[in-house]
N, C-alpha and C positions, 0 to 999 in steps of 0.2 A: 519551409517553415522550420524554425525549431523551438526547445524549451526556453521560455524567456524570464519566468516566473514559478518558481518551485515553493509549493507551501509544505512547511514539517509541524506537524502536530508534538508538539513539546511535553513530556512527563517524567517521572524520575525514575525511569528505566531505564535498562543498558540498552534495550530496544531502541528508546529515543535519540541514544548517544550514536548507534548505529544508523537510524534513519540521520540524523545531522550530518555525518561523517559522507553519508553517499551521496547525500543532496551536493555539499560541497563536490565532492568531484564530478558531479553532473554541470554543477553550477556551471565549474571549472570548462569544461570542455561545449560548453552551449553559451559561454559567457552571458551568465543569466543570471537572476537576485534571488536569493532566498528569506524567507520569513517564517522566523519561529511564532509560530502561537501557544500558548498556553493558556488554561480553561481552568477557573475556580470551579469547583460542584460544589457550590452554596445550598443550591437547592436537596440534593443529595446527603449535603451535612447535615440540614436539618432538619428534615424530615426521617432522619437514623436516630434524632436525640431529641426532640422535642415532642412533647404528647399532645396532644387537642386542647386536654383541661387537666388539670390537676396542682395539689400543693406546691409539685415541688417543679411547677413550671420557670421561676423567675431564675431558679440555679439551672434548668436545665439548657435557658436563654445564657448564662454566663460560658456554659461548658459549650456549647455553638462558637459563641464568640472568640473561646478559646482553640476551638480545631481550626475554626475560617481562619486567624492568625499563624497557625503553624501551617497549613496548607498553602497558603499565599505566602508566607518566608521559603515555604520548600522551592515552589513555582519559580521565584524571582530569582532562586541559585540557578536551576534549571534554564532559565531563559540565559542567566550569565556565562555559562557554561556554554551555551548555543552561541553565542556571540563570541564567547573566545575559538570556539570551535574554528568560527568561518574566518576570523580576523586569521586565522592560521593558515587557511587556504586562500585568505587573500582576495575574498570571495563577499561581492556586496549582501549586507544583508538586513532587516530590519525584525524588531520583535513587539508584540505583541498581550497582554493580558485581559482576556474577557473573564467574566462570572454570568456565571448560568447551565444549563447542560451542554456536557462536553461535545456530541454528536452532531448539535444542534446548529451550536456557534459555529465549529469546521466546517457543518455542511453551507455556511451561510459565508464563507472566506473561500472554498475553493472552487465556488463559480468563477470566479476572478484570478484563478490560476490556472499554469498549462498540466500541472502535473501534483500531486499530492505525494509525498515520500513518509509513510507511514513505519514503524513498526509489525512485525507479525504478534505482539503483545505490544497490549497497553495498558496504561496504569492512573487516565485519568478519577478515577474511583478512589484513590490510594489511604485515605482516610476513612472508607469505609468498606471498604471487602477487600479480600487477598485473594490471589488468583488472577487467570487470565484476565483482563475483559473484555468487552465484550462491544467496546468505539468501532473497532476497523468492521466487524462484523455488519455493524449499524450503515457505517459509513459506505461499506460496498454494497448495502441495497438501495442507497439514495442517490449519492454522488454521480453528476456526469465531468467529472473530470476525473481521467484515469490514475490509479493508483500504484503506486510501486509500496510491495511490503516487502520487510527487510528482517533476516535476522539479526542478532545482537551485533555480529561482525561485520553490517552493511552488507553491500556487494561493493568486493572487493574489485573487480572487473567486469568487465563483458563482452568475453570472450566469443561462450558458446551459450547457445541459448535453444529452446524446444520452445515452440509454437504449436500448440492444439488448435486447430482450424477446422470448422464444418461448414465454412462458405454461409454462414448465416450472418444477419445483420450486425451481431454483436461480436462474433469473433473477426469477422472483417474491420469493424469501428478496431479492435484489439488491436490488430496488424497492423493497422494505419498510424494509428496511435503509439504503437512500439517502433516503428518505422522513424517518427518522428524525435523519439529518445534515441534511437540506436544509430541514427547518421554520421556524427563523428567516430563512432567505433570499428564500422564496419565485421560485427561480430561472424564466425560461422553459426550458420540457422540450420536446424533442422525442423520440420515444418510436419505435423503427425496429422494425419486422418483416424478417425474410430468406427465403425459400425456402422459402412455407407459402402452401396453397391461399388464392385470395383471401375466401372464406366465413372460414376460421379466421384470417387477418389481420385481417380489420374486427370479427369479435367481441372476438378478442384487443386491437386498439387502443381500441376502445371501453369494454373492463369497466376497461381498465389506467387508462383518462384519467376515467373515473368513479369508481375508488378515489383516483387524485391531487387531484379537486374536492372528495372528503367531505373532504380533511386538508386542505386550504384554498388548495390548487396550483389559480392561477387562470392562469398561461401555459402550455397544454398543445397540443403542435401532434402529429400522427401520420403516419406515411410508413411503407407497405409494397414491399418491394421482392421481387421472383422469383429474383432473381440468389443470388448470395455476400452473407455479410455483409461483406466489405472492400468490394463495392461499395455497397451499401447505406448504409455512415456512409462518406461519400466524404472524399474531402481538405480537400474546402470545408468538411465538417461538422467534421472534424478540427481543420481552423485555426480555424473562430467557435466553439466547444466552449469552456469553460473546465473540462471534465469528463466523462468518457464510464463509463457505470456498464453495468455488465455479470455474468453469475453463470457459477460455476467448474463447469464439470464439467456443464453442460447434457445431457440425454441425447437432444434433438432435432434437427434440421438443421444448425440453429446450436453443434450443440456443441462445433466447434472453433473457437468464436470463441476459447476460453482457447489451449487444446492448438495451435490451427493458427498459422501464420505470422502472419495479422492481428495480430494481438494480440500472438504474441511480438516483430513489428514496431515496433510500439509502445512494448513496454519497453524494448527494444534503442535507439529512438531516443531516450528519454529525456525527451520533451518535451512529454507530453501527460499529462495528470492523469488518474488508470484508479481507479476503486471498484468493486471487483472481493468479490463475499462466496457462500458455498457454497447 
């Protein structure tokens, strides 16, 4: 198998410009199509400015009508931009504009896709809060289609990569799932156990690095650690990483790697490439 169809959530963030930019060179090497979407928050807009009842409701109806306009001009640069992006890379692609909640609409496009290339920030809000928000967050509790989050610079390569694996249903879906992204690369893997009897770590590294050689993954290195998994993928492995792959909703030791601080650490700092799939 591989990626055939890559969906990028489109906002006017540098995040966005980075998830674009990576999509294309995934596109690129899966000879695959991508499709920017972009999401008006109508509903968002007006329920920030509009009251139930009052005097001064029929101006507060113009001032609505004035954000939707600038918000939908921002959008339509944004989708442009995404489109120059890929005509650059050479790279088939198609775009997109729905109105309605942003979390909503995505999660209702990438059943229909092999992969989703999100930002680690998003900005569909942009008209009415500053700050993170709070889409990818939404979207990796719903989505069964796996997700690649990107900082502002993409991923530039992929190289080297860390896999957290507790042999459970969802980090297994993860490995299969990054298996399928990672075929043309042939990355070196380092493959991490957390806080599992040494008997079930070395079986567990061992079937995991023997399903990555039948699919032709020839740098496979494995490290079991007692501890936490924040220590286990340490800083060091953090910074030489071009990628750290992991599954949502683990029901074993490791199962806060999503839910616990690690991880949310991670997205928070924005700077670490996460392929994250249920």
């Amino acid at each position: 198998m591989a990626v055939k169809r890559i969906l990028v959530p489109i906002d006017s963030s540098a995040f966005s410009n980075g998830a674009a930019e990576t999509a294309c060179r995934i596109a690129q090497s899966h000879q695959a199509e991508v499709a920017g979407i972009a999401v008006l928050d109508s509903p968002e807009i007006r329920s920030s400015i509009v009251p139930a009842i009052g005097p001064y409701y029929p101006m507060m109806l113009d001032a609505v009508q004035t954000k939707i306009h600038h918000a939908d001009k921002v959008l339509a640069e944004c989708l442009e931009r995404f489109a120059s992006q890929c005509d650059e890379a050479n790279v088939p692609h198609i775009e997109s504009e729905y109105e309605g909640i942003p979390v909503q609409k995505l999660l209702e496009s990438s059943i229909f896709f092999d992969l989703v290339v999100i930002g680690l920030e998003t900005a569909f809000h942009f008209e009415t809060r500053t700050g993170r928000g709070d889409t990818l967050d939404k979207l990796l509790n719903h989505t069964a289609t796996p997700v690649l989050a990107v900082p502002p610079i993409g991923l530039k390569s992929l190289e080297k990569v860390a896999v957290a694996f507790d042999g459970s249903f969802s980090s297994s879906r993860a490995l299969r799932d990054f298996m399928v992204l990672a075929q043309p690369y042939n990355p070196a893997i380092t493959i991490v156990t957390a806080g599992l009897e040494q008997s079930e770590a070395d079986f567990l590294l061992k079937s995991a690095g023997e399903l990555l050689a039948a699919h032709g993954f020839t740098q496979v290195e494995t490290s079991s650690y007692k501890g936490s998994i924040d220590r286990a993928i340490s800083e060091d492995l953090i910074e030489e990483s071009d990628l750290i792959v992991a599954g949502i909703h683990s029901r074993s030791r490791v199962r806060d790697f999503f839910v616990g601080s690690f991880t949310l650490e991670l997205i928070e700092r924005g700077d670490t490439a996460l392929f994250l799939s249920h």
